[in-house]
Legacy VTK file of the C-alpha trace (Angstrom):
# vtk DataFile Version 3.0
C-alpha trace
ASCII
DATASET POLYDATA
POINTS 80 float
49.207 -97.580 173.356
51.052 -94.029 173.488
49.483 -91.108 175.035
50.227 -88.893 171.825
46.954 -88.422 170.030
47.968 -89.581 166.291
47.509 -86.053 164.952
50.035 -84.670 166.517
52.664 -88.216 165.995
55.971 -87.870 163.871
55.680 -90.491 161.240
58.553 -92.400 163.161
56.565 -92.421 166.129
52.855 -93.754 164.322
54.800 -96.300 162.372
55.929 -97.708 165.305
52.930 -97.915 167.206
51.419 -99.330 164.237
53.586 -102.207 163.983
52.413 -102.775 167.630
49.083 -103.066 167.033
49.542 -105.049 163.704
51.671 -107.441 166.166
49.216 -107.172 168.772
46.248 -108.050 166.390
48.324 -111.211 165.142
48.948 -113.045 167.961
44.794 -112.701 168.599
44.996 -112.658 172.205
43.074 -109.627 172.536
39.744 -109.803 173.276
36.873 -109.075 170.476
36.033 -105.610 171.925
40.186 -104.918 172.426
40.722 -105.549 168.811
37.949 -103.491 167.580
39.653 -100.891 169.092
43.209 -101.936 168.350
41.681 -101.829 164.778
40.181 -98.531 164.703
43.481 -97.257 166.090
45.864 -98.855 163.499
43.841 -97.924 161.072
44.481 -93.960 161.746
47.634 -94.770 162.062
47.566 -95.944 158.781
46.170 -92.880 157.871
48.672 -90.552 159.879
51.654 -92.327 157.903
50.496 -92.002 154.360
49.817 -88.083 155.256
53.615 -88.300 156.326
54.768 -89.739 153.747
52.399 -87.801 151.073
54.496 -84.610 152.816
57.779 -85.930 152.518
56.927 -86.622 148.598
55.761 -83.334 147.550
58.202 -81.750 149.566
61.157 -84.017 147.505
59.136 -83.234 144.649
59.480 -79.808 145.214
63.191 -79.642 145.511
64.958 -77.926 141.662
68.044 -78.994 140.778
70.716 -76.585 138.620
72.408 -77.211 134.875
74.706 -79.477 136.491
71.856 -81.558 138.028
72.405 -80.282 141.703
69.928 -79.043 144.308
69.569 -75.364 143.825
66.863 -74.630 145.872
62.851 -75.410 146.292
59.740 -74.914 144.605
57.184 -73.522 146.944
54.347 -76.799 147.114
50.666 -75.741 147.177
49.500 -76.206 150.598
52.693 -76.557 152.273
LINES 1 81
80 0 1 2 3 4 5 6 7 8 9 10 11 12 13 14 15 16 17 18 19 20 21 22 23 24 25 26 27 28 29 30 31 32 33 34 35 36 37 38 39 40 41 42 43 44 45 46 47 48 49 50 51 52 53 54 55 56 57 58 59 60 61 62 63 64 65 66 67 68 69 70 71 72 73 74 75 76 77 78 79
């Protein structure tokens, strides 16, 4: 597992540890107490991705686009 705590993980960065632990978690050759943990860990990961990608939405979402349908700037995004 990375040393990053998953608070402070781009979302390139949790998505790939998550896709270890998924992988991990499949193969079931973790012990019972190992996966518990492996669990509990992917599933802030999880977590830490959908707030990523929840960002990147709003922030698209955000973007207005001129008369001729081309960006023209941003629309500030409560919260962001």
């Amino acid at each position: 597992m990375s040393e990053t705590p998953v608070e402070e993980m781009t979302f390139e960065q949790a998505m790939a540890e998550l896709e270890r632990v998924v992988g991990q978690l499949e193969r079931g050759d973790v012990a019972l107490e190992d996966s518990i943990a492996l669990y509990e860990r992917g599933a802030k990961l999880k977590a830490r991705c959908e707030a990523k990608l929840k960002e990147a939405e709003e922030k698209v979402a955000a973007i207005t686009l001129d008369g001729e349908g081309k960006p023209a700037g941003i629309t500030p995004v409560e919260g962001l």
